[in-house]
C-alpha positions in Angstrom: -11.4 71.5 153.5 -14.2 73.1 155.6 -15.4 71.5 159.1 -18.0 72.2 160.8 -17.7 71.7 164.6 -20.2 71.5 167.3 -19.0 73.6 170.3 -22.1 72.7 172.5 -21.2 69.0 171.8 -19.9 66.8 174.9 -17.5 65.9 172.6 -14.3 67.0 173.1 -12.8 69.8 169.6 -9.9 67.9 169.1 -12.3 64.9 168.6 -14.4 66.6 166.4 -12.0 67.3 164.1 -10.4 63.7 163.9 -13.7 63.1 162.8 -14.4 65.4 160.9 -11.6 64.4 158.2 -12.2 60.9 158.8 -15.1 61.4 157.0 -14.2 63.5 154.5 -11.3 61.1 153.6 -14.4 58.5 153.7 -16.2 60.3 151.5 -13.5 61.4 149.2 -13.6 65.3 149.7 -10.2 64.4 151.1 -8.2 62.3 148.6 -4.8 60.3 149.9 -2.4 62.6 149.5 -3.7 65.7 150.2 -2.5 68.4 151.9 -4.0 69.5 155.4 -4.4 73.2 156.9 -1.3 73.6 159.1 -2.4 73.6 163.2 -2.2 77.2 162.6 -4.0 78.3 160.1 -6.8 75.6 160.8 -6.4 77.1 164.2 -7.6 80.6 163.1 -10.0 79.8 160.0 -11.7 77.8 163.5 -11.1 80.4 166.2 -9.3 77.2 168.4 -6.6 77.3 169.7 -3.8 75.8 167.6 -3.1 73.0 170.3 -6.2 71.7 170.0 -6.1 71.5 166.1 -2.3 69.9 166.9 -3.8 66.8 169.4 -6.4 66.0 166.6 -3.3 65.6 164.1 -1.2 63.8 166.4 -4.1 61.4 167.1 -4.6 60.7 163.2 -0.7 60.5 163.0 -0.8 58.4 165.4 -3.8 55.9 163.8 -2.0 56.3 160.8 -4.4 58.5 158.4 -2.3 61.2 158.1 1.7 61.5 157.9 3.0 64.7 159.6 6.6 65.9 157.6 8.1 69.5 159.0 8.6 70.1 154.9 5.3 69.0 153.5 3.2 69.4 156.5 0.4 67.1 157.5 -1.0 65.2 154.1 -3.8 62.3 154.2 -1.5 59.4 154.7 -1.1 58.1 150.7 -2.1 54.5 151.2 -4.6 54.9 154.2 -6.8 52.2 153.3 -3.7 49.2 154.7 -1.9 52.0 157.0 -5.3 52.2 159.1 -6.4 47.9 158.4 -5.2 47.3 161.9 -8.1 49.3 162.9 -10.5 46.5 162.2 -10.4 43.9 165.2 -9.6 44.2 168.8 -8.3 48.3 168.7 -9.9 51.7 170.3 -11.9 51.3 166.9 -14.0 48.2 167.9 -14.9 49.8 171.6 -15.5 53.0 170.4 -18.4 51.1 168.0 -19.3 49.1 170.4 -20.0 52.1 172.5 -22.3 53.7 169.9 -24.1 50.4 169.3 -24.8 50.3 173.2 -25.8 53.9 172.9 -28.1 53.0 169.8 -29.7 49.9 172.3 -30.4 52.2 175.5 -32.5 54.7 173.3 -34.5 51.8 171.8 -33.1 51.6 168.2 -34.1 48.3 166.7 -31.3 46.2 164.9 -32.9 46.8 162.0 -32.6 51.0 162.5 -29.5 50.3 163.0 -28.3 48.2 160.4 -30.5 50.7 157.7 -28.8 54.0 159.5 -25.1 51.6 158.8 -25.9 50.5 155.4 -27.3 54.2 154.2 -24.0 56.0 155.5 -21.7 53.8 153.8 -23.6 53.9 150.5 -23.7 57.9 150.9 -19.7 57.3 151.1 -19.3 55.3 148.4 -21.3 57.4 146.3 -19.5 60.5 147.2 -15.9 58.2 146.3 -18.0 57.3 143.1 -19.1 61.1 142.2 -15.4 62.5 143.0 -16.2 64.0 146.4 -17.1 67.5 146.8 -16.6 70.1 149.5 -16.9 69.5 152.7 
């Protein structure tokens, strides 16, 4: 699995790499069941510190994408399509979109944009899911 983080971003590492392997389980370079970098070595390959790497786990343990076992370490939670379903409706998920789609309003992005920018990143998912993912 490779990331690749923005430092300069306003956005917080530990965020960035939640995202990060959101996607890639969205685009199936990450497959359920696979095995994450431990904090540490994800840590190092990233020149973080490994605390950081650990709150980004804990926050997709916690959403239930990934289950964290001291034996097997941190693997893509196996059925993370119904663990994660209670993302959908009324959750940090909704207002975090909401957010973006406010953002997308104040800088003058037509629903149309919008709906074209949605409708193009979810086909490049599913075609990734279709093609057998790649790396990331």
């Amino acid at each position: 699995m490779r990331l690749v983080l923005d430092l300069d971003s306003e956005a917080p590492i530990y965020q960035q790499i939640r995202d990060r392997v959101v996607e890639a389980i969205a685009d199936g370079s990450l497959a359920p069941g696979a095995s994450l970098p431990s904090t540490r070595q994800l840590a190092v390959d990233l020149a973080i510190n490994f605390h950081t790497v650990n709150k980004a786990y804990d926050l997709l343990r916690r959403e239930g994408i990934i289950r964290v076992n001291r034996k097997s370490g941190a693997v893509v939670h196996p059925d993370v399509r119904t663990a994660t379903a209670e993302l959908r409706v009324g959750t940090d998920w909704e207002r975090r979109l909401r957010t973006l789609l406010a953002e997308a309003v104040v800088r003058g992005s037509t629903e149309e944009e919008v709906d074209a920018y949605v409708r193009a990143t979810l086909e490049g998912f599913a075609q990734r899911n279709e093609g057998g993912g790649g790396e990331r």
